[in-house]
C-alpha positions as CSV (number, residue, x, y, z in Angstrom):
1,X,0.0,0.0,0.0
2,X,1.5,3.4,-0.6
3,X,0.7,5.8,2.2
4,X,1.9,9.4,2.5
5,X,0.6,12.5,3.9
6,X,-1.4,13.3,0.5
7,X,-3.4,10.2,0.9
8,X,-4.0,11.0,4.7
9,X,-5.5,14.0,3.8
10,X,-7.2,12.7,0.8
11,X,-8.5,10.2,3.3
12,X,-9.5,12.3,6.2
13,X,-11.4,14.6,4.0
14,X,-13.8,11.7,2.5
15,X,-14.5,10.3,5.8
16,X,-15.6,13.7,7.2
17,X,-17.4,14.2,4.0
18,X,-19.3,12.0,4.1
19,X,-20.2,11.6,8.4
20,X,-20.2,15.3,8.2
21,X,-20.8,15.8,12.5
22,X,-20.6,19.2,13.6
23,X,-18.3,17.9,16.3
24,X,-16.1,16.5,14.3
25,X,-15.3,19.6,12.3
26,X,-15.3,21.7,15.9
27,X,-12.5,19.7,17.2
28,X,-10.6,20.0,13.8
29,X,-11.2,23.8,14.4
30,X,-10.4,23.8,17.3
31,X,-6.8,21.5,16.9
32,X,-5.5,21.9,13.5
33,X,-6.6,22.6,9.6
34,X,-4.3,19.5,9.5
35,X,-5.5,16.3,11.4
36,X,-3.3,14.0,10.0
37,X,0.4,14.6,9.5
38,X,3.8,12.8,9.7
39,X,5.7,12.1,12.7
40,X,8.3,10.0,11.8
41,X,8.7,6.7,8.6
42,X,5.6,5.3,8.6
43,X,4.4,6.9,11.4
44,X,1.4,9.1,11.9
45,X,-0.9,10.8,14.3
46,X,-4.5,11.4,13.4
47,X,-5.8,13.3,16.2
48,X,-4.5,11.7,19.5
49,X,-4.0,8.2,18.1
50,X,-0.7,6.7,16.8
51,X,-0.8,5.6,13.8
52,X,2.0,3.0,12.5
53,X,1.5,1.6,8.6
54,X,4.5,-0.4,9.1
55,X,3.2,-2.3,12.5
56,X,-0.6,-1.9,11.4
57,X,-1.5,-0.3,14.3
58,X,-3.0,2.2,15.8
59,X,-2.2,3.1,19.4
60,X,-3.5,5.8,22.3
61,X,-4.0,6.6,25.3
62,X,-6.6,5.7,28.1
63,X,-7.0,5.3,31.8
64,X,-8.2,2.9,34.4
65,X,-12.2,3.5,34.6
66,X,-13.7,1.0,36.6
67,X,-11.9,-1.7,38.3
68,X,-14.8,-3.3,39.7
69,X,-18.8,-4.2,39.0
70,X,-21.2,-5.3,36.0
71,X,-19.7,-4.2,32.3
72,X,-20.9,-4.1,29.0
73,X,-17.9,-1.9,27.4
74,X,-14.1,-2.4,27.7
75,X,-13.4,1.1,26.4
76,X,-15.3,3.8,25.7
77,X,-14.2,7.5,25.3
78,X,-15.2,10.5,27.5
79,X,-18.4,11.4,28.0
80,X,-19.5,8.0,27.0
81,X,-20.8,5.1,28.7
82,X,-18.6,5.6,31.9
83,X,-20.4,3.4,34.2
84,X,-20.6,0.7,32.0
85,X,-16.7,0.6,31.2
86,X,-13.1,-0.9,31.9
87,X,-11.4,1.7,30.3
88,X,-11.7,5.2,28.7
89,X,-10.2,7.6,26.5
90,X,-10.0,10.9,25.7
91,X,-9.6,9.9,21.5
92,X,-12.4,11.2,19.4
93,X,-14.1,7.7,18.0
94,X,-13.6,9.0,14.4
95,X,-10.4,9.9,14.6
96,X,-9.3,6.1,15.5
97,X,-11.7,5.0,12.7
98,X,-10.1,7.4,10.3
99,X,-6.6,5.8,11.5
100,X,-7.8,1.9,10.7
101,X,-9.0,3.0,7.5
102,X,-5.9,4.5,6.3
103,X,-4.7,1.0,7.3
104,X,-7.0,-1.0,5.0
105,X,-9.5,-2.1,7.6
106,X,-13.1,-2.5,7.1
107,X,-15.9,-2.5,9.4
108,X,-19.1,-5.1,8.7
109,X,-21.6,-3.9,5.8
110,X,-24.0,-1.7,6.9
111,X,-27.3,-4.1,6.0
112,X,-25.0,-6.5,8.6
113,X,-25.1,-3.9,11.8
114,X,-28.2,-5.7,13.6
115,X,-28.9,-7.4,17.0
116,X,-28.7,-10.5,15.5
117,X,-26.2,-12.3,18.0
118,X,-27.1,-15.9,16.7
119,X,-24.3,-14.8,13.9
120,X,-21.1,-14.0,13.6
121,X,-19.9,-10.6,14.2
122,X,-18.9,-9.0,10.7
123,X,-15.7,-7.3,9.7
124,X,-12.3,-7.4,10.3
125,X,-10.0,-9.5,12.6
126,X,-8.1,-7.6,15.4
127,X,-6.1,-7.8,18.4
128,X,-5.6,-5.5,21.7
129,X,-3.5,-4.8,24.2
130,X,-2.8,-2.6,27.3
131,X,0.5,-1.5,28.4
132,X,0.6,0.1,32.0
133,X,3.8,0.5,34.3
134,X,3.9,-0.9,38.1
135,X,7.1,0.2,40.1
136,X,8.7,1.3,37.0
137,X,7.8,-2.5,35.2
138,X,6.1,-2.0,31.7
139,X,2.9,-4.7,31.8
140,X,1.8,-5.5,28.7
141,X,-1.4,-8.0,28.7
142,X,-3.8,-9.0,25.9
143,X,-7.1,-6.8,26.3
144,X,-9.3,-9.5,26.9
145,X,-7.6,-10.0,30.6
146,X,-9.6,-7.6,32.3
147,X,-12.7,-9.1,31.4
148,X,-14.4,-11.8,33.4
149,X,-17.4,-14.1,32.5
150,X,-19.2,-14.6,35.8
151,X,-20.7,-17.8,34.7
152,X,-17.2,-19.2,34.1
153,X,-15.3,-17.4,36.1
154,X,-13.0,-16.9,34.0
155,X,-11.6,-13.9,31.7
156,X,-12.3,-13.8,28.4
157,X,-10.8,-16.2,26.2
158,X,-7.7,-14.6,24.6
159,X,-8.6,-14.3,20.9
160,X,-9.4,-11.4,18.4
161,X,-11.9,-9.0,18.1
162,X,-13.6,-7.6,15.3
163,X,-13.8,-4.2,14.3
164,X,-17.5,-3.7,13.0
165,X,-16.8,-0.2,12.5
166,X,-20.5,1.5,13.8
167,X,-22.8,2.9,11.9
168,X,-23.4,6.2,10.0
169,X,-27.2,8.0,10.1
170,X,-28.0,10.8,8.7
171,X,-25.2,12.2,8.2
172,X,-23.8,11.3,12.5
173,X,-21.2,9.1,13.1
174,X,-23.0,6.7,15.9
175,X,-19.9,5.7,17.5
176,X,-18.4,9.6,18.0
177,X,-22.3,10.8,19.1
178,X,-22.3,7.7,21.5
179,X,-18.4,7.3,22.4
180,X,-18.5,3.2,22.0
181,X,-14.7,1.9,20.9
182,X,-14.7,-1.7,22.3
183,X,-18.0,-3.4,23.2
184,X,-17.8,-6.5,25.5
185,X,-21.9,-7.0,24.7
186,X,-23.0,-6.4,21.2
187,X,-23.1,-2.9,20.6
188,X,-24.0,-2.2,16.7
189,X,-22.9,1.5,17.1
190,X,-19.2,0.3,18.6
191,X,-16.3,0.4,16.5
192,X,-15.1,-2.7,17.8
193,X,-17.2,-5.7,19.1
194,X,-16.7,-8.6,21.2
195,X,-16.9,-12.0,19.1
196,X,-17.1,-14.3,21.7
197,X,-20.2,-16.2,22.7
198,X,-22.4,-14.3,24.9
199,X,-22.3,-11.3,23.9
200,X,-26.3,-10.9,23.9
201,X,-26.3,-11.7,27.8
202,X,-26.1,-8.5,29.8
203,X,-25.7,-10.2,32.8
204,X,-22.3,-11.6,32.5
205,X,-19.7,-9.6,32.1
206,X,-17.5,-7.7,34.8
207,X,-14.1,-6.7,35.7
208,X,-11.4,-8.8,36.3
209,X,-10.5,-7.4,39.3
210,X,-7.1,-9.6,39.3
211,X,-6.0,-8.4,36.3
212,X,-7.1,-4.9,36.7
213,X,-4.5,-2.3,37.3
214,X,-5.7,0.4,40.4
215,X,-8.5,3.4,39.5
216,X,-7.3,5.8,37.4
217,X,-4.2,4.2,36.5
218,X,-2.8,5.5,32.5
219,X,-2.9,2.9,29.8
220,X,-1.3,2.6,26.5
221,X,-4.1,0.9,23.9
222,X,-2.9,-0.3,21.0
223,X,-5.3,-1.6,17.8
224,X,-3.7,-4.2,15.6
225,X,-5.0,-5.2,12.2
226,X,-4.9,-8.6,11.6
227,X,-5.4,-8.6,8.2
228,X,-9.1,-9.8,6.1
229,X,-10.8,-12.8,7.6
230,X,-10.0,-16.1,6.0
231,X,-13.4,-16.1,3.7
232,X,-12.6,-12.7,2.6
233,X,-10.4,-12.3,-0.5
């Protein structure tokens, strides 16, 4: 894939044109007339989040939410869903979806964003982690660890997620009105949803309090495209 500044732009542009949020164009006001630009080879930032064509990721910052109690997101960004949440953010949604589709990513079809959990969840394969530091160690874990099934009592099985990408509707970005990045229940209007069985039951879910780094505590989230599903060409 070639990737440079021009296409950033070129790429930034269309997705704004076409969610075309007020809020979205008030924060680029508000930050830069450039949202995109190069930091370094291969390296990017689109807003707050790290992009990195070479790794295929795309990498921010968050914080320790909830480290306790019922869940049905593992991140969501501020203003969003805060009591329902392992993790926030203070990315705009859109800027991270702008970032994985510079990358080549796509999100489910849009006749494909329903409640229907009997099915797979639609779009493209990913992975994340969380890096935090204790007593100057880095910790790096897979996402999933701070998760816990109650029925099992276990955390969720280490695996991908899928990023289903949200929904746009008349003209607003769901994800950026909402603030939904990672949904541990199926959330149609997240940008990324949890594959896993279960994901209908509302009941389930909650932190993994023995995984789960103190309140408040920064993170470093990073998003890695794992390339089409196997049935896709």
């Amino acid at each position: 894939m070639s990737f440079n500044c021009r296409n950033c732009v070129l790429a930034a542009w269309l997705l704004l044109g076409v969610a075309g949020a007020r809020a979205q164009e008030a924060t680029l006001s508000a930050n830069t007339n450039r949202p995109i630009r190069q930091v370094g080879p291969g390296l990017f930032e689109v807003g707050q989040v790290r992009l990195d064509t070479r790794l295929k990721t795309a990498s921010f910052a968050g914080r320790v939410n909830q480290r306790e109690g019922a869940i049905e997101y593992l991140l969501v960004a501020a203003n969003g869903k805060l009591l329902e949440s392992v993790l926030r953010t203070d990315i705009e949604p859109y800027h991270l979806h702008t970032a994985l589709l510079l990358l080549g990513v796509k999100g489910a079809p849009p006749t494909t964003l329903n409640p229907d959990y009997s099915r797979p969840v639609a779009g493209d394969p990913i992975s994340l982690s969380v890096v935090w530091t204790n007593q100057n160690q880095r910790l790096e874990f897979p996402a999933e660890d701070l998760v816990s099934n109650v029925e099992s009592g276990q955390a969720l099985t280490r695996g991908n997620w899928t990023y289903s990408g949200s929904r746009l509707l008349e003209g607003t970005f769901i994800a950026q009105r909402d603030r939904s990045v990672v949904a541990v229940m199926g959330d149609m209007d997240a940008l990324i949803n949890n594959p896993r069985p279960g994901r209908e039951n509302d009941k389930i879910w909650t932190v993994n309090t023995k995984a789960c780094p103190p309140l408040e505590t920064p993170v470093w989230i990073t998003v890695k495209w794992l390339g089409k599903p196997a049935n896709k060409e």
